[in-house]
C-alpha positions as CSV (number, residue, x, y, z in Angstrom):
1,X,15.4,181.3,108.5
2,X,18.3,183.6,108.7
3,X,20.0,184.7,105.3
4,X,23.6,183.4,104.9
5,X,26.4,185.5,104.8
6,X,28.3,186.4,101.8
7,X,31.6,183.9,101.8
8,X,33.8,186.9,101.6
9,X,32.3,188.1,104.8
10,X,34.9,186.2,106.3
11,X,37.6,186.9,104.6
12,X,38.8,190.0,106.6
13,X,41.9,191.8,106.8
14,X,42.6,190.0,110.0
15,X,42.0,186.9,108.1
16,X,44.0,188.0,104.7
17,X,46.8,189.1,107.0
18,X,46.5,185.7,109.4
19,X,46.8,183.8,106.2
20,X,50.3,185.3,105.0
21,X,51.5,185.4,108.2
22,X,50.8,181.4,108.1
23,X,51.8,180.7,104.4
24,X,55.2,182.5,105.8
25,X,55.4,180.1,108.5
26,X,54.7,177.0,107.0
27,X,57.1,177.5,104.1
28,X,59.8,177.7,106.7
29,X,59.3,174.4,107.9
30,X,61.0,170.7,107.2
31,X,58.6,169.6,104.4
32,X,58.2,172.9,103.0
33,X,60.2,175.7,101.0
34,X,60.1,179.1,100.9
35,X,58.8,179.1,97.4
36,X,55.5,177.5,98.4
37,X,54.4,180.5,100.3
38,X,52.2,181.3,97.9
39,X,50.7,178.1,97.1
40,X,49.7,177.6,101.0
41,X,48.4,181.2,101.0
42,X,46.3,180.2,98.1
43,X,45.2,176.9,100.0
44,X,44.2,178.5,103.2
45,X,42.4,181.2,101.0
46,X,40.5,178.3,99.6
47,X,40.0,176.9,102.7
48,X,38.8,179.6,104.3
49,X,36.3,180.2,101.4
50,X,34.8,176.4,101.2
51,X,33.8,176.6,105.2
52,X,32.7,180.2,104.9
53,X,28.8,179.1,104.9
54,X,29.4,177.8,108.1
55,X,30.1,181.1,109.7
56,X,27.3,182.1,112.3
57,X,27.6,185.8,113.1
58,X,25.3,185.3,116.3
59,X,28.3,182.7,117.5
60,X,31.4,184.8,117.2
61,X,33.2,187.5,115.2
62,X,34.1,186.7,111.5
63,X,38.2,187.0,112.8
64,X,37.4,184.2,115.4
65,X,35.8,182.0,112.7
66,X,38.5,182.6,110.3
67,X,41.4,182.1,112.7
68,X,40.0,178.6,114.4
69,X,39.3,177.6,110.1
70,X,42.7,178.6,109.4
71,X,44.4,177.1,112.2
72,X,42.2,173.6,111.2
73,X,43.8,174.4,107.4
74,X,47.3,174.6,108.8
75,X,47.0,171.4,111.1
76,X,45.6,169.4,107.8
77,X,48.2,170.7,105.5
78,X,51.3,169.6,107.8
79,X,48.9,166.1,108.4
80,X,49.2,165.6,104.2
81,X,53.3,166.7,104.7
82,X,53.6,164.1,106.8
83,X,52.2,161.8,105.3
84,X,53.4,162.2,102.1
85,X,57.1,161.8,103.7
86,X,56.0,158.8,105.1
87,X,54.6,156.9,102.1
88,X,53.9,159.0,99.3
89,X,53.1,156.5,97.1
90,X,51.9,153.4,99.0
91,X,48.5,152.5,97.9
92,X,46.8,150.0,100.8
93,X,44.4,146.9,99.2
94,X,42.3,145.0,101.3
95,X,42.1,141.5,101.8
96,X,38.9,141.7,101.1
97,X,39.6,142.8,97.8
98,X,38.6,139.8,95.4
99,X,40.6,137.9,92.8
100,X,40.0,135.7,90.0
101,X,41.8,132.6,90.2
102,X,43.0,130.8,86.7
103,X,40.4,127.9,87.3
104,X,37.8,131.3,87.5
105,X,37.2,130.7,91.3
106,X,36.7,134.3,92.5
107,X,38.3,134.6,96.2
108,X,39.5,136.9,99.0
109,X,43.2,138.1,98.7
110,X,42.7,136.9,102.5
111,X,42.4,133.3,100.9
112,X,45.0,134.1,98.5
113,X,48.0,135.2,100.8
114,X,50.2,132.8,102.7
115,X,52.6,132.7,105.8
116,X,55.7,133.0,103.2
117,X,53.9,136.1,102.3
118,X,54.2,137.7,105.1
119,X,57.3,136.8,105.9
120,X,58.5,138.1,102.8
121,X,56.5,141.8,103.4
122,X,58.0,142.5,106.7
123,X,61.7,141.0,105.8
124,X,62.0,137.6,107.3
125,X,61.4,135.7,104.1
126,X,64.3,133.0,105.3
127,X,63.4,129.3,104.8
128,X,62.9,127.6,108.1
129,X,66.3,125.4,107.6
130,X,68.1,128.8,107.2
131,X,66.0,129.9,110.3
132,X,67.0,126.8,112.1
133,X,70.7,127.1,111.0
134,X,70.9,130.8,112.3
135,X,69.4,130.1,115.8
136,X,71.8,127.0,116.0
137,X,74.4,129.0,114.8
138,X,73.7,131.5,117.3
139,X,73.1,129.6,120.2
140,X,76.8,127.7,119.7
141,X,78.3,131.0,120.0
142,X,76.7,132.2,123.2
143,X,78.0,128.8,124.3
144,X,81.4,129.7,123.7
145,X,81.4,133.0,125.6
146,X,82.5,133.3,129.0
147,X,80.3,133.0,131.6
148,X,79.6,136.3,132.7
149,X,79.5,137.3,128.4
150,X,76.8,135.1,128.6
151,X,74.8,136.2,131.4
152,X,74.9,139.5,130.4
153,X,73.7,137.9,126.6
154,X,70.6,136.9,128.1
155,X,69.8,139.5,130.5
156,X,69.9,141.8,127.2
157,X,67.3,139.6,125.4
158,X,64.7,141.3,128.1
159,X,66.3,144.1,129.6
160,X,68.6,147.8,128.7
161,X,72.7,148.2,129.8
162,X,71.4,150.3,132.5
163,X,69.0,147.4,133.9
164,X,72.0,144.5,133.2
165,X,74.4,146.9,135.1
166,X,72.3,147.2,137.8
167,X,70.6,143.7,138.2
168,X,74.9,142.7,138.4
169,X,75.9,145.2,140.7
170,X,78.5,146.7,137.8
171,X,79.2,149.7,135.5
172,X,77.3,150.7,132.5
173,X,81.0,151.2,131.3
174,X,81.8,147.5,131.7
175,X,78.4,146.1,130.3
176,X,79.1,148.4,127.3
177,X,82.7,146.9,127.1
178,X,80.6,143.2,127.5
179,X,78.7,144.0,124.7
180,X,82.0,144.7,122.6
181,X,83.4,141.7,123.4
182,X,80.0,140.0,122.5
183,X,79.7,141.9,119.2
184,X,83.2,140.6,118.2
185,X,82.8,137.0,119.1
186,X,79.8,137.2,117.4
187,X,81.7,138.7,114.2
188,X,84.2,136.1,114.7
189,X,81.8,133.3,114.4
190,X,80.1,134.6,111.2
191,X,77.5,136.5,112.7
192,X,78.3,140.4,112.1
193,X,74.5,140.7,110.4
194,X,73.0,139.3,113.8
């Protein structure tokens, strides 16, 4: 069995130099500043360090292994950026995830969660009257648009200005102007958050 090199085999001066060169050009990017350079230098050092043992000198050269690790170091550092813009704090449960009822049943959060639940997570918590009202509501004003307002109404439910213009034989100009007309009838009516 072949002796494994020492980790700081590959940490060249190609690799020390790849690594600033990359801790520069990270900390110049959205998600980033320029007072992190050192930090990411630090973690690509580290990087670099933890996947040393996998180096095989009868596979490549010690700067080939050190740039494809620090490449993979870079690509998983913007990955966590990323993510953290996205939802920095959001901590996913299952369903499941078990929980004691007050009659000490123990059940799924699957069990647990209802429709109004959902509703309420993804913003659509309305009652089903107030649902009812608002596509009643909405339907009486299509009603009272003119004819070609509310052809182009429903040609929008499925389709892009550029397809309605089209499928009419019109301007995008004057489906655009439609839609103006549409959006202020609706406002008229009550409607301005629909």
């Amino acid at each position: 069995m072949d002796a494994q090199p020492a980790p700081d085999a590959v940490f060249t001066a190609y690799a020390q130099s790849l690594i600033r060169f990359k801790a520069r050009q990270l900390s110049r990017k959205p998600g980033f500043s320029r007072t992190d350079e050192d930090d990411v230098a630090q973690e690509l050092k580290a990087h670099l360090l933890a996947q040393a043992h996998h180096f095989d000198p009868n596979r490549g050269t010690a700067n080939t292994f050190a740039a494809q690790v620090i490449r993979t170091a870079v690509a998983m550092l913007l990955r966590d950026r990323r993510r953290q813009k996205r939802a920095a704090d959001f901590a996913a449960i299952s369903l499941e995830r078990t929980h004691a009822r007050p009659d000490e049943e123990v059940v799924s959060l699957r069990e647990v969660l209802t429709e109004w639940d959902l509703r309420r997570r993804i913003g659509t918590a309305a009652s089903e009257h107030d649902r009812a009202e608002l596509i009643a509501a909405v339907v009486e004003a299509v009603r009272s648009l003119p004819a070609s307002d509310q052809e182009i109404c429903q040609r929008l439910i499925g389709g892009t200005m550029t397809s309605v213009a089209r499928d009419l034989g019109v301007s995008r100009r004057q489906v655009r102007k439609a839609v103006e007309r549409i959006r202020r009838h609706f406002e008229a009516s009550g409607l301005e958050d629909f």
